[in-house]
MARMI-800291 format. One line per field, with one value per residue (C-alpha): x, y, z; residue in one letter. Coordinates in nm, 2 decimals. Example, Ala and Ser with C-alpha at 12.3 -4.5 7.8 and 13.67 -1.06 7.14 Angstrom:
2
east = [1.23  1.37]
north = [-0.45  -0.11]
up = [0.78  0.71]
code = [a  s]
% end
This chain:
588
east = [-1.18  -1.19  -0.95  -1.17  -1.57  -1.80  -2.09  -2.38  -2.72  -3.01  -3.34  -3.50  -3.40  -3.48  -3.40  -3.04  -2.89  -2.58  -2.51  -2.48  -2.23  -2.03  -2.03  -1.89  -1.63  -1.54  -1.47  -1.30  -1.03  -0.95  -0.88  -0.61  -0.87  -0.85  -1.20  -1.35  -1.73  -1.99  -2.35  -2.66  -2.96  -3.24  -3.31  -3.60  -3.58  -3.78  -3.81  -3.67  -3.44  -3.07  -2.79  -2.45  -2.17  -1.83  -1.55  -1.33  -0.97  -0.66  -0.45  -0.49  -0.79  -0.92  -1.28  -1.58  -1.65  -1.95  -2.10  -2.16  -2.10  -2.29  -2.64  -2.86  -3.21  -3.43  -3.78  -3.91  -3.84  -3.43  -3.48  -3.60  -3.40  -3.04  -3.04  -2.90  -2.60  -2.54  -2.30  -2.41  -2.29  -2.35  -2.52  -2.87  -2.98  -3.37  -3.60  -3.86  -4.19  -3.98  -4.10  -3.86  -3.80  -3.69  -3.37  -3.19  -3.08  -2.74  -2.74  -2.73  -3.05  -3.08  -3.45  -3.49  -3.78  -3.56  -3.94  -4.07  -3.77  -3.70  -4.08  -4.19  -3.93  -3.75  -3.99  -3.84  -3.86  -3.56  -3.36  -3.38  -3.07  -2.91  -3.05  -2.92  -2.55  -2.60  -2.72  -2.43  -2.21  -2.30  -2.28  -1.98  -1.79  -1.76  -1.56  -1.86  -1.66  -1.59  -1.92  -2.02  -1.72  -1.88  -2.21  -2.10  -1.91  -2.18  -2.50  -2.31  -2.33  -2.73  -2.77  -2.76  -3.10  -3.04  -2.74  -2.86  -3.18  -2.92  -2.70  -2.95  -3.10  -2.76  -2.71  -3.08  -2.99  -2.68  -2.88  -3.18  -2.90  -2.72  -3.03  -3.19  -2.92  -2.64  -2.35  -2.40  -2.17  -1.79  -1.77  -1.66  -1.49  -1.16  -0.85  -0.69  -0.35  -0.43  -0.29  -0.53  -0.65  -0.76  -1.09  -1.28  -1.49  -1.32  -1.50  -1.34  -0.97  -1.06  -1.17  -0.84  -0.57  -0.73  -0.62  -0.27  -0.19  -0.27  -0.60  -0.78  -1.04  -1.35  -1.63  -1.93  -2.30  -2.48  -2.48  -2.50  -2.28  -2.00  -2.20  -1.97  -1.66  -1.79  -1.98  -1.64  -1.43  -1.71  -1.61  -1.22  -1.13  -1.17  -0.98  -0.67  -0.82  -0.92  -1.26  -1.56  -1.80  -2.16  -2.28  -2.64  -2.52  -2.24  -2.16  -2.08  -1.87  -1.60  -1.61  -1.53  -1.26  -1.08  -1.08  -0.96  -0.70  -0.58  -0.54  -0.26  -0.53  -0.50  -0.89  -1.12  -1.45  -1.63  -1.92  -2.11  -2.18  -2.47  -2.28  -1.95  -2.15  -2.22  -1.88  -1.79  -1.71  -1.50  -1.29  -1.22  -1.15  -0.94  -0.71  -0.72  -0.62  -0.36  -0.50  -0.50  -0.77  -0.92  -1.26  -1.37  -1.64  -1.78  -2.01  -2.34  -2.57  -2.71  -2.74  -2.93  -3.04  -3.03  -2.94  -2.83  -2.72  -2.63  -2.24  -2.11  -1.81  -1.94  -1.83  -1.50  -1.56  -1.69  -1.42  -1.16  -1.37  -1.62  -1.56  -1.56  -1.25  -0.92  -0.89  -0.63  -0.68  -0.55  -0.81  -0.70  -0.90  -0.80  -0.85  -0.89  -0.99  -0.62  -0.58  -0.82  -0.62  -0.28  -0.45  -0.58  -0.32  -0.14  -0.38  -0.26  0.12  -0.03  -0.27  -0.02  0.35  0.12  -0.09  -0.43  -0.76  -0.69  -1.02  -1.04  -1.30  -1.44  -1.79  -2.06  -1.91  -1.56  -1.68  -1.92  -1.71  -1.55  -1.18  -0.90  -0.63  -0.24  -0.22  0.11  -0.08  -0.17  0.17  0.22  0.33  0.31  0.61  0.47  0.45  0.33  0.58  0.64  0.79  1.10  1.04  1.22  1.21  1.36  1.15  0.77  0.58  0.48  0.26  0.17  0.54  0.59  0.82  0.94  0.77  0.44  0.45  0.47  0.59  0.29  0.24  -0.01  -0.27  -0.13  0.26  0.44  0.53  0.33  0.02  -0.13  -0.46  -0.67  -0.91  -1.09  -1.00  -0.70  -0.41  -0.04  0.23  0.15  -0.21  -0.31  -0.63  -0.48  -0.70  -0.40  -0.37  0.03  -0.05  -0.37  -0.18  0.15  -0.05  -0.27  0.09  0.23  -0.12  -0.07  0.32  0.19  0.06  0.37  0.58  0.31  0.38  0.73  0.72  0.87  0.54  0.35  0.56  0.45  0.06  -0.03  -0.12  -0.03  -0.11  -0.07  0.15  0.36  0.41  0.06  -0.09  -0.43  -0.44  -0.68  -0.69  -0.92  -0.97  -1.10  -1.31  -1.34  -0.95  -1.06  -1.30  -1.04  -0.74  -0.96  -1.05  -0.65  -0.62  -0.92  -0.81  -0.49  -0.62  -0.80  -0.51  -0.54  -0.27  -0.38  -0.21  -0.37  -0.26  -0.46  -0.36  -0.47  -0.39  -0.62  -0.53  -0.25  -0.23  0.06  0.21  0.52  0.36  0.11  0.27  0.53  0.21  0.04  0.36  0.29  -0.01  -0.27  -0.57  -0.69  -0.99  -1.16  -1.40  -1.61  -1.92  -2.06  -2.26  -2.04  -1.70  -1.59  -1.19  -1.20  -1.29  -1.00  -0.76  -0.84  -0.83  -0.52  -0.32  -0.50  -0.59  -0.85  -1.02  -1.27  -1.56  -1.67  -1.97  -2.21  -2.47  -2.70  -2.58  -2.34  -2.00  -1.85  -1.81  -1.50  -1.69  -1.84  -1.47  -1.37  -1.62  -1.50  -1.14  -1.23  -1.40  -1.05  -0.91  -1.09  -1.03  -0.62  -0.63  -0.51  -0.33  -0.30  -0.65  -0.73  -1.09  -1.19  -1.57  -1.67  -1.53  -1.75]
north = [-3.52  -3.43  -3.21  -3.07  -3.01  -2.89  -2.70  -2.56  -2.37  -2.33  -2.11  -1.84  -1.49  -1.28  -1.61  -1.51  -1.79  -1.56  -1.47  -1.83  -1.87  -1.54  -1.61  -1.95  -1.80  -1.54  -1.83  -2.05  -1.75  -1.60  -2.00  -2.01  -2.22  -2.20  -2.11  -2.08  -2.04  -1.96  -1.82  -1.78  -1.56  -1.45  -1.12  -1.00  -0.78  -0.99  -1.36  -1.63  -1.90  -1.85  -2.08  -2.04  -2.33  -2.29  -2.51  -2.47  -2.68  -2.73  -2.70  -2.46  -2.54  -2.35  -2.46  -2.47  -2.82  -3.00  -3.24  -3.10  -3.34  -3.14  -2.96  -2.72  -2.65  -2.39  -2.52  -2.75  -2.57  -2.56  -2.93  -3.08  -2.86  -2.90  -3.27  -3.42  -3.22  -3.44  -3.72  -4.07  -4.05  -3.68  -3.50  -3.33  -3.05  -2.94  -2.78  -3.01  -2.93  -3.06  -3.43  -3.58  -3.84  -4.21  -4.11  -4.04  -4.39  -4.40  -4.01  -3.89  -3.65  -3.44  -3.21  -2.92  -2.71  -2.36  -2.19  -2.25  -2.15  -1.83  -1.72  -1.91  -1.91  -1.58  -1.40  -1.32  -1.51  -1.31  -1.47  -1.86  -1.79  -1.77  -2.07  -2.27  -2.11  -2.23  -2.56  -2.60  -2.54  -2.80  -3.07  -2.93  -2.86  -2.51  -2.29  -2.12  -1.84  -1.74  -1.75  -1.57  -1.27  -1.24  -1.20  -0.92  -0.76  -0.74  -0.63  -0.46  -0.13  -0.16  -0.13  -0.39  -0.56  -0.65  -0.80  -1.00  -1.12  -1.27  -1.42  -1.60  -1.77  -1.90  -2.05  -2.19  -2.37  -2.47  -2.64  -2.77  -2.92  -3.06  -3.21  -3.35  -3.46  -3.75  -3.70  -4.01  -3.84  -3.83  -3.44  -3.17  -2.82  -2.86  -2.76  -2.44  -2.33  -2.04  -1.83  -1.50  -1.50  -1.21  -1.28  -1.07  -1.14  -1.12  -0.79  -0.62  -0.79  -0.59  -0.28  -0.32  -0.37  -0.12  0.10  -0.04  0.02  0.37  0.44  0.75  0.85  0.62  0.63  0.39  0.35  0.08  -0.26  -0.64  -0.82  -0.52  -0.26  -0.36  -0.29  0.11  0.06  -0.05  0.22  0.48  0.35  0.36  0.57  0.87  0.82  0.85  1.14  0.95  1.03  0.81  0.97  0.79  0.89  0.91  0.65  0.39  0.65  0.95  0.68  0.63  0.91  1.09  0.82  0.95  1.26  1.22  0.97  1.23  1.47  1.26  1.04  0.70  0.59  0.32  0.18  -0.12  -0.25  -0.58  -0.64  -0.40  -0.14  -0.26  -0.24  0.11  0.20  0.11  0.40  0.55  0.26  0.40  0.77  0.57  0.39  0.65  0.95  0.72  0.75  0.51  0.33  0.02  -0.12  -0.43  -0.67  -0.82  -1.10  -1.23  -1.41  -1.26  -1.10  -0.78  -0.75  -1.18  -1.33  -1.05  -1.28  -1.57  -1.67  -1.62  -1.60  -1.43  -1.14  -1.25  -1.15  -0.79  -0.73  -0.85  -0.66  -0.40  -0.07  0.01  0.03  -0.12  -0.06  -0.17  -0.27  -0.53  -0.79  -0.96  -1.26  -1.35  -1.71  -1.62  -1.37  -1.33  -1.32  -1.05  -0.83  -0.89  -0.88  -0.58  -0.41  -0.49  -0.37  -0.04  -0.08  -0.20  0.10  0.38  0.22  0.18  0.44  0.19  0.07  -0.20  -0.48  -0.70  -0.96  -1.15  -1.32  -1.32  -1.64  -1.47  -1.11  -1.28  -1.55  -1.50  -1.66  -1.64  -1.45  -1.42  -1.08  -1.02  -1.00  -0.64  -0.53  -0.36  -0.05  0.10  -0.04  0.15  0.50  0.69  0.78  1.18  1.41  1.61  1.95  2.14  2.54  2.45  2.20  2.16  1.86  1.58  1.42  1.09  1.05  0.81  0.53  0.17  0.09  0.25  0.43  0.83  1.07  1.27  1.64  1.68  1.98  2.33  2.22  2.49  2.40  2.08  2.22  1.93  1.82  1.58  1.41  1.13  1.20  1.07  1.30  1.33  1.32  1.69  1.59  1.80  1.65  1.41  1.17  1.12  0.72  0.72  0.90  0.68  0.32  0.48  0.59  0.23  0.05  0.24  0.18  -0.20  -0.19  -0.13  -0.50  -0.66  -0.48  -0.60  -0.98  -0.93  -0.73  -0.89  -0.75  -1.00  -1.30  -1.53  -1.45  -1.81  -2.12  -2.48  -2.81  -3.16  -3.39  -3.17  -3.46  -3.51  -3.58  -3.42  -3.04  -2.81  -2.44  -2.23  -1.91  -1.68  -1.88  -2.16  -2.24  -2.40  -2.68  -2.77  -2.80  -3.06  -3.22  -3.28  -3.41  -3.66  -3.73  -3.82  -4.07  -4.24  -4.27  -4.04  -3.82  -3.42  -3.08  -2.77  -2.40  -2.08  -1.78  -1.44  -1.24  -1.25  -0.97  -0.98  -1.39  -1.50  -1.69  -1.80  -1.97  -2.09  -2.27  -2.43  -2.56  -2.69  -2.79  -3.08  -3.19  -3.39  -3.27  -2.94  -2.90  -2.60  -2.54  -2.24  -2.07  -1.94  -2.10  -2.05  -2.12  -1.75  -1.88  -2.18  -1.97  -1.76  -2.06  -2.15  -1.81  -1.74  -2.11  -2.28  -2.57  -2.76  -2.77  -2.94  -2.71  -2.77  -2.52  -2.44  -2.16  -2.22  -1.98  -2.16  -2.26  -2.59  -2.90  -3.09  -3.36  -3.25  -3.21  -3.50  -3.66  -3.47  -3.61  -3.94  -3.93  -3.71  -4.03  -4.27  -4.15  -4.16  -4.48  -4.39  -4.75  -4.60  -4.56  -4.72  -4.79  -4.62  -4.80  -4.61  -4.29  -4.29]
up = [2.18  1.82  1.70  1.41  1.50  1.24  1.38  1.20  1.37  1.17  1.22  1.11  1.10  1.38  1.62  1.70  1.51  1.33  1.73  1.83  1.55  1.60  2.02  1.93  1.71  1.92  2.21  2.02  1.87  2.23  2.27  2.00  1.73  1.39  1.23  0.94  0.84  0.60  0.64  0.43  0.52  0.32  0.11  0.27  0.53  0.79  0.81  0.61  0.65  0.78  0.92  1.02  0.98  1.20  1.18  1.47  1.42  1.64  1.34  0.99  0.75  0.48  0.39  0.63  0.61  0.42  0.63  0.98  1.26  1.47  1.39  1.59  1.44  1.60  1.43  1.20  0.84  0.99  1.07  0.74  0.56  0.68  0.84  0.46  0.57  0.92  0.89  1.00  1.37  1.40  1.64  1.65  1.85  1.81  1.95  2.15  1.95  1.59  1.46  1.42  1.07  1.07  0.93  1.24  1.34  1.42  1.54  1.88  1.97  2.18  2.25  2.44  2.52  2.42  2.32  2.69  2.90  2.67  2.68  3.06  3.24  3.10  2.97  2.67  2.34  2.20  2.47  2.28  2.12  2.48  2.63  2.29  2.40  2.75  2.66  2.41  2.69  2.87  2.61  2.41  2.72  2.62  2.84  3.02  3.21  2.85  2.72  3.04  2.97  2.59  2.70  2.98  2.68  2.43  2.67  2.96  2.78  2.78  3.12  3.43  3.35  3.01  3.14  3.39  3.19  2.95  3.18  3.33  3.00  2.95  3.33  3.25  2.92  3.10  3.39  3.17  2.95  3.30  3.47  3.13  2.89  2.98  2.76  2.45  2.16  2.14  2.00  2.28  2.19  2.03  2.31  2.17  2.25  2.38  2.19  2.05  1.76  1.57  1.40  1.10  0.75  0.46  0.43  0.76  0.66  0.29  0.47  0.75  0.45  0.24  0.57  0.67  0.29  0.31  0.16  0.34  0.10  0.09  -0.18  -0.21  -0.24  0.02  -0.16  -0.08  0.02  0.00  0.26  0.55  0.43  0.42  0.75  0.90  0.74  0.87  1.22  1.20  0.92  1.01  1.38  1.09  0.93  0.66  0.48  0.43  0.19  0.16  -0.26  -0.41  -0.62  -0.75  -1.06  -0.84  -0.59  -0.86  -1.00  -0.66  -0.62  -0.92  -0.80  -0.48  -0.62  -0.90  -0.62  -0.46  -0.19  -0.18  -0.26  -0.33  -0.34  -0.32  -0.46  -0.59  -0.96  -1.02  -0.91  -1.12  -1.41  -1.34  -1.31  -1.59  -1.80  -1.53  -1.50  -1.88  -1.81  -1.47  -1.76  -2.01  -1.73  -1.60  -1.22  -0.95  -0.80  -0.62  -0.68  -0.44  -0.61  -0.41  -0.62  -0.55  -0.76  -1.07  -1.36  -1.29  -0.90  -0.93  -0.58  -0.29  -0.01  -0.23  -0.37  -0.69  -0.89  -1.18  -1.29  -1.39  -1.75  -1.60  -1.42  -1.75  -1.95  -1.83  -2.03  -2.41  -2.56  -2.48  -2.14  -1.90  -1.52  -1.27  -1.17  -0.87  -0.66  -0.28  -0.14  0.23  0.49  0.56  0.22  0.16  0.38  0.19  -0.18  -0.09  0.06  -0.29  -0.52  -0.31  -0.44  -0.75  -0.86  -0.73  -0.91  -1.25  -1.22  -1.31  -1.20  -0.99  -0.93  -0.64  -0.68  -0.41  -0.30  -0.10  0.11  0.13  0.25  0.49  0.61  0.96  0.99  1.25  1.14  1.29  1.47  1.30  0.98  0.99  1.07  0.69  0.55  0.21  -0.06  -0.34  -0.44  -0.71  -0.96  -0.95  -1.18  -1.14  -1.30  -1.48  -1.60  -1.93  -2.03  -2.07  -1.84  -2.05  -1.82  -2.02  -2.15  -2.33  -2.13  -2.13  -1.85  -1.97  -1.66  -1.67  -1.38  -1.23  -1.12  -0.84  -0.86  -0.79  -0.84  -1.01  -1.37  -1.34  -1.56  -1.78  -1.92  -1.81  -2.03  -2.13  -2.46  -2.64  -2.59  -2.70  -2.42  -2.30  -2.22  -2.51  -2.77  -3.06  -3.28  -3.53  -3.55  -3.48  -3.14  -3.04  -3.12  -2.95  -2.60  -2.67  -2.65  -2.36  -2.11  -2.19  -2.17  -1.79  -1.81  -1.93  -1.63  -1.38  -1.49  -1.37  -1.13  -0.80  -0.63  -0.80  -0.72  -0.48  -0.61  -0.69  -0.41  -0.52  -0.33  -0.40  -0.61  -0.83  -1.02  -1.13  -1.47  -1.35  -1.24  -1.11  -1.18  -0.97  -0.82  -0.55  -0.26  -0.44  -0.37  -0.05  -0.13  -0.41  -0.17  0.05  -0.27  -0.37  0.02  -0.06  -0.40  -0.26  -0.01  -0.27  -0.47  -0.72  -0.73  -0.81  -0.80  -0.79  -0.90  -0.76  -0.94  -0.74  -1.01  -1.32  -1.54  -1.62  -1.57  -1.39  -1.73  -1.63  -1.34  -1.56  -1.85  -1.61  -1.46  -1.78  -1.93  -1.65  -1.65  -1.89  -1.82  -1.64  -1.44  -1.38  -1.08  -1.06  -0.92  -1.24  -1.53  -1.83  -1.69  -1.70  -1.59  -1.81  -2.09  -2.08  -2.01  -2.35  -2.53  -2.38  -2.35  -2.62  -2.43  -2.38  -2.02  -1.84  -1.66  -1.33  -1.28  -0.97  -0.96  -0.63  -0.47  -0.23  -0.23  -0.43  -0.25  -0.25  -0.34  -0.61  -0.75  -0.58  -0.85  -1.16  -1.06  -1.05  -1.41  -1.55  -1.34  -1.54  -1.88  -1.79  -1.67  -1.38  -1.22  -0.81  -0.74  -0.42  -0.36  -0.67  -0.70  -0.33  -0.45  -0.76]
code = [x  x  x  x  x  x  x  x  x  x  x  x  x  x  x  x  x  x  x  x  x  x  x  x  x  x  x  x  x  x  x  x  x  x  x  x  x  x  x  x  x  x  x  x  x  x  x  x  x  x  x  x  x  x  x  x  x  x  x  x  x  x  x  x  x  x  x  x  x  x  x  x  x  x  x  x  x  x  x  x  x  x  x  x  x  x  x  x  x  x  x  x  x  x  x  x  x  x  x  x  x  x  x  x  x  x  x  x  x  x  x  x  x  x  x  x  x  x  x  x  x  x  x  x  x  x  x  x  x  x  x  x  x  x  x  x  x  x  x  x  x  x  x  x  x  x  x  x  x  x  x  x  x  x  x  x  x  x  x  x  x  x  x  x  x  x  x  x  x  x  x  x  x  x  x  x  x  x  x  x  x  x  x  x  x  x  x  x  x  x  x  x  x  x  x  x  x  x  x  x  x  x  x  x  x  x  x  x  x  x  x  x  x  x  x  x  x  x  x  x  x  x  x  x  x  x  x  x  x  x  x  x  x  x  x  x  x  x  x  x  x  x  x  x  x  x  x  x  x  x  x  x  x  x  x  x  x  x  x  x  x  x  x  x  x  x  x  x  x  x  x  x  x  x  x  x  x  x  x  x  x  x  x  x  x  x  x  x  x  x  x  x  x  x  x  x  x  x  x  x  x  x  x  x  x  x  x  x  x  x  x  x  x  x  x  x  x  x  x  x  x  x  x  x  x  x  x  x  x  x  x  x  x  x  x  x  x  x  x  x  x  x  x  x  x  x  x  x  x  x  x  x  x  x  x  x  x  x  x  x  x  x  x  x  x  x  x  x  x  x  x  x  x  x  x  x  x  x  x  x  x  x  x  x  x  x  x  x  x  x  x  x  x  x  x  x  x  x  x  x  x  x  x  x  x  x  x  x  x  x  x  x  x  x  x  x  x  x  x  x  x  x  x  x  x  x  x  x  x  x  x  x  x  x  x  x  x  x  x  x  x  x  x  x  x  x  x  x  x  x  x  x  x  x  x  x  x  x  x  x  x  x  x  x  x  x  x  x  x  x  x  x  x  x  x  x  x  x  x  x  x  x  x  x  x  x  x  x  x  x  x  x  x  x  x  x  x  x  x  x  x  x  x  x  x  x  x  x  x  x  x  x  x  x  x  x  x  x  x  x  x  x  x  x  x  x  x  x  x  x  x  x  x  x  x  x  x  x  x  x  x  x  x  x  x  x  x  x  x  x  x  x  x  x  x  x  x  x  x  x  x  x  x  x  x  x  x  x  x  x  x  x  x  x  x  x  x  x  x  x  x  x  x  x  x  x  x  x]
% end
C-alpha cells in the first residue's frame, strides 16, 4: 500500500469528472487523509476540457502532486492530452472506445466500456461518472459502504428513483470492474486514521474566516474565480444576521463596503482583478477616510478579461499599487486552504486596529483547490477592535488626530459630540477641508506611520513559512500558492544534495523586513518563483533590498512545478560550485 496516491480524472465538462474528484475527497477526509488538489475547466459555459487531480496522503503535504500515478480519462481528447503527466509504472484508466499510443509500455491499463453500461445498461449517459466511482472501487479498494453513504447523501433529497438509478451504476461499475479486471498494479486507497477531517476550497475557508472573525456585511458583484466565496456567505451569513448584498457592479460593491464599514460593520468584498481595478479609487477615499475594509483577489489570468478559469499571480503590483496618490493598504497572500481561513481572519484585526484597506490576494488554484483542514481550525474569535474615541463636552472631536501610532480614535454615526467630516478630500484633524502643504505632508506621514506600527505589531509575527537548510547559500523567496511546489522542490533539492532554504512571506505591504534581511543576510543567491510574466515579487525585492535576484516566471495558466525550480536550483547550484551535489548530471 502506498501511503501517498496521486489521482487525476480527465473528461469533458458536463461528464461528471469534478464529482468523481470531490466524492473521492469527500471519502478520503471522513477517513482521516490528508488531501490536496487542483482543477482546471474551461470558460465556456458548455463543453470543453476539464480534469481534476487529488492527492490523498497518510501524512501532511502541501502541493497536489505533478506526475499522477494514477489517471482516469473519459474519451480520447482526456487521453492524449493528460497521459505526459503519468509516471512510468502508473496506472491508466480509459474508456474502451480510446486508441490507445505505443507509449504505454511499462503501465498498467485498464478499459472499460463506461459509455455502454451508463447509456445500455442504465439508461442514462449522465450516470458514466457513477459507474467510473464504482469501478474505482473495485480496483482502489475504496471503502464502498462509504461511497454508497455519499451517494445516498447527495441524491436522496431528489426523490427515491434518482437514488436508486445511481446506486445501481456504481454496484455495476463495481461488478464490471470485479468480473473483468484482475488486480496488476501496486496503488490501493491510502489507510486513514480515521479521524474527520473538515474539507473546503480555499474560497469557502476565505468566506468561513471572513465569518469567525466577525464580518457580517457582504458586498460583491459575480466574478471568476471569487463568485463562491459570496454564494457561500449567501447560504450561511445571514443564519448570523449578517447581510449579503448582490451589486450592479464591482464600483457600487466597495463603495457599499465603506459604508457599511464606516457605520461600525465589519465588511468586505471579494473580487478577481477586473473588478480590483475598478475599485480602485475607493480603495483611495478607504485610506484617505481612515475606514476599514477587506478586499479578496482572487487572480486569474489576464490583463483585461485574459484567462477566467486559469491561475495567476499577477496582480501583485495592483494590489501594491492600485489607486492614484499615496495610498496606504495591507496586501496580504495565504499559502493554503487552512491558511486562507487564518489570513483572512487577520486582515479582520488588521483593517479594524489601523483603520485601512486591507488586500488579500489569492488564485484561481488556491480558491478552487479543495484541502483537508483540522476542525479545531475555526475555533477563532475577534482580537482586534476598532479604536474608539472617548468624548469629551469640553473639547472638540478630532477625528483624524494626529498620533504616534498613525491610528486616530473613531466616533460612529449618531454619537453625541462625535460630529466629523468625512471626505475624500484632504482635511485637518477635525475632518474639516485643508490643501495647505504642512497639513497634507503631516496627514501623508500619519496614514503611513500606520505601516510602520503593522511591521511590529505582534499580530503580524509568525506571518512568514521557512523550510529547508537554514544554513544554505541558495534561498528561495516566494509567495501565495506557489509556496507549495517550492517546499517539495527544497525536499528534492535536498535529496540531490543541494542544500536550499526557503522564506514565504504572507504579508506583502508592509514586507516583513526584519524577517527578511535576517534571511538575505544568509544566503548567496535568491530565487524568485512566480506565476506572472514580469516577476512582479522579484521586482520589489530589488527596489526595496537592493539586491539582485534571479526570476523564475510561469504564465500558462497552471501552477509551477517543483521541477521546474528544482531546475533553476541546480543552475544557482552550478554557478556556486556547489561541492554536495549527489547525482547532479540526472537532476539536470
Amino acid at each position: 500500500m502506498h501511503p501517498d496516491l496521486t489521482l487525476r480524472i480527465a473528461g469533458e465538462s458536463g461528464e461528471g469528472v469534478i464529482t468523481i474528484g470531490e466524492t473521492l475527497c469527500q471519502i478520503a477526509a471522513r477517513e482521516g487523509l490528508h488531501i490536496v488538489t487542483f482543477r482546471t475547466f474551461p470558460a465556456e459555459i458548455k463543453g470543453g476540457a476539464c480534469m481534476i487531480q487529488v492527492r490523498l496522503s497518510e501524512k501532511n503535504i502541501s502541493y497536489h502532486g505533478e506526475r499522477v500515478d494514477f489517471l482516469v480519462c473519459l474519451n480520447q481528447e482526456a487521453l492524449g492530452e493528460n497521459l505526459p503527466d503519468l509516471k512510468d509504472h502508473g496506472v491508466l484508466l480509459c474508456e474502451a472506445e480510446c486508441d490507445l499510443p505505443e507509449e504505454l509500455l511499462g503501465r498498467t491499463v485498464y478499459k472499460v466500456p463506461f459509455d455502454r453500461i451508463a447509456t445500455r445498461e442504465i439508461g442514462s449517459r449522465i450516470s458514466k461518472n457513477i459507474v467510473v466511482l464504482g469501478t474505482l472501487s473495485h480496483i482502489l479498494s475504496l471503502p464502498k459502504r462509504q461511497i454508497e453513504g455519499f451517494i445516498t447523501e447527495k441524491f436522496a433529497r431528489k426523490g427515491k428513483a434518482v437514488l436508486d438509478h445511481n446506486l445501481d451504476a456504481l454496484q455495476r461499475g463495481f461488478d464490471f470492474a470485479e468480473r473483468n479486471l484482475g488486480k496488476k498494479d501496486p496503488y490501493k486507497f491510502p489507510k486513514g486514521n480515521e479521524q474527520k477531517m473538515l474539507l473546503m476550497t480555499g474560497n469557502q475557508a476565505i468566506a468561513l474566516g471572513a465569518t469567525a472573525s466577525g464580518m457580517r456585511y457582504f458586498f460583491g458583484y459575480p466574478i471568476t474565480p471569487a463568485s463562491e466565496i459570496m454564494e457561500w456567505l449567501a447560504v450561511h451569513l445571514p443564519k448570523l444576521g449578517g447581510i449579503v448584498l448582490q451589486t450592479e457592479d464591482e464600483i457600487s460593491a466597495i463603495c457599499s463596503v465603506a459604508g457599511a464599514s464606516w457605520a461600525g460593520g465589519r465588511s468586505m468584498t471579494s473580487t478577481s482583478g477586473p473588478g480590483l481595478s475598478l475599485m480602485s479609487e475607493t480603495i483611495g477615499l478607504l485610506s484617505m477616510a481612515e475606514i476599514p475594509a477587506v478586499i479578496v483577489d482572487s487572480q486569474r489570468g489576464g490583463p483585461s478579461t485574459g484567462m477566467p478559469t486559469k491561475t495567476e499571480q499577477s496582480d501583485l503590483f495592483l494590489a501594491l499599487y492600485g489607486s492614484h496618490g499615496d495610498t496606504t493598504r495591507v496586501v496580504m497572500a495565504p499559502t493554503s486552504v487552512p491558511d486562507c481561513f487564518r489570513v483572512t481572519a487577520l486582515a479582520f484585526d488588521l483593517a479594524e486596529k489601523y483603520q485601512l484597506p486591507v488586500i488579500v490576494l489569492v488564485d484561481q488554484a488556491l480558491s478552487a483547490r479543495l484541502e483537508t483542514v483540522e476542525p479545531r481550525l475555526v475555533k477563532r474569535t475577534p482580537s482586534a477592535s476598532r479604536l474608539t474615541a472617548k468624548l469629551r463636552e469640553d473639547a472638540p472631536f478630532t477625528r483624524y488626530q494626529l498620533s504616534e501610532s498613525g491610528v486616530s480614535p473613531a466616533a460612529l454615526p449618531g454619537t453625541v459630540g462625535g460630529e466629523h467630516m468625512v471626505t475624500g478630500m484632504e482635511h485637518d484633524e477635525k475632518g474639516n477641508f485643508a490643501c495647505d502643504e504642512e497639513m497634507h505632508t503631516a496627514m501623508t506621514v500619519k496614514r503611513f506611520r500606520k505601516l510602520s506600527a503593522i511591521e511590529g505589531d505582534p499580530l503580524t509575527h509568525e506571518l512568514c513559512s521557512y523550510f529547508g537548510d537554514k544554513e544554505a547559500e541558495i534561498g528561495i523567496i516566494s509567495w501565495g500558492s506557489s509556496a507549495g511546489p517550492v517546499e517539495e522542490a527544497v525536499s528534492i533539492a535536498k535529496n540531490l544534495g543541494i542544500p536550499v532554504q526557503a522564506i514565504i512571506p504572507k504579508i506583502l505591504n508592509p514586507l516583513p523586513h526584519q524577517e527578511l534581511k535576517a534571511f538575505l543576510g544568509k544566503v548567496k543567491r535568491v530565487i524568485v518563483p512566480e506565476l506572472n510574466f514580469v516577476g512582479q515579487l522579484a521586482s520589489l525585492l530589488r527596489s526595496t533590498y537592493r539586491i539582485p535576484t534571479i526570476s523564475l516566471t510561469k504564465v500558462k495558466g497552471v501552477p509551477l512545478e517543483p521541477t521546474e525550480i528544482v531546475k533553476k536550483i541546480v543552475e544557482t547550484a552550478e554557478t556556486l560550485n556547489v561541492r554536495s551535489m549527489k547525482h547532479y548530471g540526472r537532476a539536470g
